[in-house]
N, C-alpha and C positions, 0 to 999 in steps of 0.2 A: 785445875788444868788436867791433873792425871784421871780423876774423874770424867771429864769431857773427851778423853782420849780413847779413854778401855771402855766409854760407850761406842764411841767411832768406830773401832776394833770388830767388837761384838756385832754393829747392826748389821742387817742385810737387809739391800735395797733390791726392788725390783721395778722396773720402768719397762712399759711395752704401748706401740704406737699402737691402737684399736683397730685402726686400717690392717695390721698386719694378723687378727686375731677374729674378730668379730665386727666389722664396721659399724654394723646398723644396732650390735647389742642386742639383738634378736633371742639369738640363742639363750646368753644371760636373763634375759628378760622372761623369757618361757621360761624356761626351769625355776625361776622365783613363782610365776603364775600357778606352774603344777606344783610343788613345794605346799604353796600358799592355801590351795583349794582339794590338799590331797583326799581320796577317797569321797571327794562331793563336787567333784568340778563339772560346772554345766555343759548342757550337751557341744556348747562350740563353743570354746573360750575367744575371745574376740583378740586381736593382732591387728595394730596400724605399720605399715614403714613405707618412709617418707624418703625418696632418694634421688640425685638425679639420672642415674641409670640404674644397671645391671649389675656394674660393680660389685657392690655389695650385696645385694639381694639373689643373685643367680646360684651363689656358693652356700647358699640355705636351702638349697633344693639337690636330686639325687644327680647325680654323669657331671660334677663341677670337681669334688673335692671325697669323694665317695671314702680315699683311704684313711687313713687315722692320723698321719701326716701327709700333706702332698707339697707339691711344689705347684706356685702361681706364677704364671709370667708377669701382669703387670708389675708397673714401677718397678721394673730390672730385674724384677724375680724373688722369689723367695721361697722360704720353708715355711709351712703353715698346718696349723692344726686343721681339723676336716670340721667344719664351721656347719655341716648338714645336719637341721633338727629338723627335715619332711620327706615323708617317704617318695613324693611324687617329683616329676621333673620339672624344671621351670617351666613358667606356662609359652608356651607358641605366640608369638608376635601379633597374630591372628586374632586372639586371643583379649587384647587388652583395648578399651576402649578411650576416645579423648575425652578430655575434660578443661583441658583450656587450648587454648592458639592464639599464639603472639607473634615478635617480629623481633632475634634475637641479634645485637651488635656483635660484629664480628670483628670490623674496623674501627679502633677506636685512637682517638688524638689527644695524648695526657695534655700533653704542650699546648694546644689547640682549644681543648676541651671542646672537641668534636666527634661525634659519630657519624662515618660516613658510607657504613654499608649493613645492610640486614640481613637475617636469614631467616624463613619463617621454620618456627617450629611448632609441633605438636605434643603438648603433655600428654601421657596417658595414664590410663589406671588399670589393675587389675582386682576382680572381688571372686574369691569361692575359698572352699571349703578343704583343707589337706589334712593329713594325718602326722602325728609325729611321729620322730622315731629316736631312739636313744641314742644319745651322745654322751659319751662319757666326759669328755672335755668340761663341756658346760653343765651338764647334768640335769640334760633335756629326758624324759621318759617316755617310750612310746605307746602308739596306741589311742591317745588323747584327739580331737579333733578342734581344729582350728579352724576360726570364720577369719580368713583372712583378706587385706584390705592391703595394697601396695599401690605406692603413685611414684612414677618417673617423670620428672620434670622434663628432663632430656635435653636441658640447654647442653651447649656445645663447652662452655668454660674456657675456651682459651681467651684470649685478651681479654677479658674483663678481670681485673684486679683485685685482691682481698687485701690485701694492705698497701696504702700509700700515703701521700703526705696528708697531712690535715685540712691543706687548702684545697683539695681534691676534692673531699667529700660533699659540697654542699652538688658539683655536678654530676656527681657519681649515684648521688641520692637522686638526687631531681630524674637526673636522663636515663638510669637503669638499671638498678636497684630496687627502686619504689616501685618504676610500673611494670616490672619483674615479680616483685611481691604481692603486687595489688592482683596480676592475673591468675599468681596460682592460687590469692584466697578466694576470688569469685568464685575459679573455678570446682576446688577441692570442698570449697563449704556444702556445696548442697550434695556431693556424693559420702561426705562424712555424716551432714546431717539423716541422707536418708540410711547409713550404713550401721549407725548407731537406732535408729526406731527399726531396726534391719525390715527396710524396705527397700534395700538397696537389691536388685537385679543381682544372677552371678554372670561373669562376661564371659565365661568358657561355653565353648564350643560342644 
């Protein structure tokens, strides 16, 4: 017991929500990639991130988070590390092209197990080329060049539910879920397909 105790004592814990740090893991992720392939890394290291907006992806780009610490308004606000491993700005709206279109519930009846209104929506993607730049945070390096590939789902996320009872799921699956999952794989397989034989087009302007 006193053993169990004066380890208690001694450890230090450390717990942090990813959202508040690096969402997409991006950052993390590049710096093992440069690490890994130091003084031989090919002309464009390749980068996927898969998201359903901007959230996370906007703050790995320069005019989001530029200083070393800044403050984020979402989710009530916060104090955050500058999450920026690319020299360039987010890409312009203009910019990204679709890759799937669906029809997303926006009214939904747990009690019912009804949908009774749509929204359509448009996936889109971005594909080109940025450069890094150092972050001491993560221990991104710069200079490096990145084939990079980002998909925004862009559903809307409110009323549709991540956790509920168990007897939920068999319509949750069924009505929209499934045909939620089934449209972004149609649509993202053949832009990963061609992004990986990099045959994939850049969408910038």
């Amino acid at each position: 017991r006193t053993s169990r105790q004066e380890v208690s004592a001694a450890a230090r814990y450390r717990f942090l929500d990813g959202g508040f740090v690096d969402d997409q893991c991006a950052a993390a992720t590049l710096a093992d990639m440069q690490r890994s392939c130091s003084g031989a890394c090919p002309p464009a290291m390749k980068l996927l991130l898969i998201s359903t907006d901007n959230y996370s992806t906007a703050p790995l780009f320069a005019g989001v988070t530029d200083e070393a610490i800044a403050y984020r308004s979402g989710y009530g606000g916060y104090i955050a590390v500058s999450q920026q491993i690319f020299v360039e700005e987010f890409p312009k709206e203009n910019t990204w092209d679709v890759y799937a279109e669906t029809t997303f519930p926006i009214d939904i009846s747990l009690t019912k197990k009804t949908i009774n209104f749509y929204t359509p929506v448009n996936s889109t993607y971005w594909h080109g080329t940025v450069t890094t730049k150092e972050n001491v945070w993560f221990g991104t390096t710069a200079g490096d060049t990145v084939d990079l590939l980002m998909f925004h789902s862009n559903y809307p996320g409110f009323d549709v539910p991540l956790v509920t009872p168990a007897d939920l799921a068999p319509f949750l699956f069924k009505e929209i879920y499934g045909p939620l999952a089934r449209k972004q794989e149609e649509g993202a397989k053949p832009v990963i397909d061609a992004w990986l034989a990099g045959a994939l087009p850049m969408t910038t302007n």
